[in-house]
N, C-alpha and C positions, 0 to 999 in steps of 0.2 A: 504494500500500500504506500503511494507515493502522497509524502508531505506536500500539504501546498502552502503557502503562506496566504493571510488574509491582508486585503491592500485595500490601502483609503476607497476608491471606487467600487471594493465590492461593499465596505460597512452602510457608504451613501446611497447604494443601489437597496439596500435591505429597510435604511431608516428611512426612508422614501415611500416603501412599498407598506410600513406599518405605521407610515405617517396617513397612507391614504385609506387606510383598510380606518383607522380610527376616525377621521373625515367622515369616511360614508358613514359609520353606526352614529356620530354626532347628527348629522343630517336626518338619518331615517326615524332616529328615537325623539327629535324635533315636536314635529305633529303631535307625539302621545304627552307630551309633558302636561298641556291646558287641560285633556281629558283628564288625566291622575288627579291634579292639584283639583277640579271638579267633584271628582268621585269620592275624594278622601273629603272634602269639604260637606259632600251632602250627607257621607255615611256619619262625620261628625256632628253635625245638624240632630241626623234620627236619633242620634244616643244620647245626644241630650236632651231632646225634644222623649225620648221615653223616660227619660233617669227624672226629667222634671214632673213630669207625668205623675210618674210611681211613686216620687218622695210629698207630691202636694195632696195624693189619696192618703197617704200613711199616717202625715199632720194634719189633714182635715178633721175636724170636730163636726159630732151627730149630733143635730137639734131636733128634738122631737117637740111640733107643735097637740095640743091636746085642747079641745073645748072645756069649758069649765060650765 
């Protein structure tokens, strides 16, 4: 097995080609960001919107009205 040495134009051929490979997934995962920050926002919403829900039955007080 013959040694090869590694030379400046092969390391800038390589950092090049995982410079663009990380380009495209910046680009592609682009678009999904506003859907996420959305989704995590409304699922946060429902859990609070239930937790407030459930703790204002828990401290609500029973008035029973009665005729006299």
């Amino acid at each position: 097995m013959a040694e090869s040495k590694i030379t400046k134009d092969d390391l800038k051929a390589k950092f090049e080609e995982l410079e663009g490979g990380i380009n495209k997934a910046k680009e592609s995962a682009t678009p999904a960001v506003p859907l996420v920050a959305v989704a995590v926002s409304v699922g946060i919403f429902v859990v609070a919107l239930f937790l407030g829900y459930r703790l204002g039955k828990k401290r609500s007080a029973i008035v029973e009205i009665r005729k006299l």
